[in-house]
C-alpha positions in Angstrom: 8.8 -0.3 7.5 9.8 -3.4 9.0 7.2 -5.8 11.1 6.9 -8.6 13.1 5.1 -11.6 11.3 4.6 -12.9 7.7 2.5 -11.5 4.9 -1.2 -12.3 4.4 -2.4 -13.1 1.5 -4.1 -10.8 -0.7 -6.2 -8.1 -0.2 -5.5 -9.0 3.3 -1.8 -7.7 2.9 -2.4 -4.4 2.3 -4.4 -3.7 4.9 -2.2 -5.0 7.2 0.6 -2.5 6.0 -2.6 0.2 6.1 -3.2 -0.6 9.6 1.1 -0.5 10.3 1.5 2.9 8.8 -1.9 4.2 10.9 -0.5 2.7 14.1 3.1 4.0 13.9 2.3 7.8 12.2 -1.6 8.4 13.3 -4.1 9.7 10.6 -1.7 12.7 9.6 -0.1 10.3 7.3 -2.2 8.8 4.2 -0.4 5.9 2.7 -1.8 4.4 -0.4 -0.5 1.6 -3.0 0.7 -0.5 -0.1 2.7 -4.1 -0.4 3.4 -6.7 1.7 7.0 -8.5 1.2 8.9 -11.2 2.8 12.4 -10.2 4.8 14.5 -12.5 6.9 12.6 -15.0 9.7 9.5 -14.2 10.9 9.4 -10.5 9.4 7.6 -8.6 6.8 8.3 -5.0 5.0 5.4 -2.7 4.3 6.0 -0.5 1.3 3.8 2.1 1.0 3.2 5.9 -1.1 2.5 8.8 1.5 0.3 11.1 -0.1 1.2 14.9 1.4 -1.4 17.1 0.7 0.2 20.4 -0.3 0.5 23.4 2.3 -2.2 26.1 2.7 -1.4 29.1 0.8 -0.1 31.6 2.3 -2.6 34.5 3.8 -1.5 38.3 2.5 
């Protein structure tokens, strides 16, 4: 995901990719292992690993 603005500094980076992926897909998605890198002018990309919880199973 690309954002306006540069990177923090650590811890402070992740967060701010935290907070990104929260805004953008709401509390349904749970990223985790997040970093913050550098892209072209005044941006940043947030990497980050969406855990997915597995489905229910199924009712007989």
């Amino acid at each position: 995901m690309t954002n306006a603005g540069v990177c923090p500094k650590d811890p402070e980076a992740e967060f701010i990719c935290l907070k990104a992926f929260f805004d953008k897909y709401g509390a349904i998605k749970s990223p985790d292992n997040c970093l913050c890198k550098p892209s072209t002018g005044s941006q940043h990309i947030c990497q980050c690993d969406i855990i997915c919880d597995p489905p229910p199973p199924k009712r007989t």
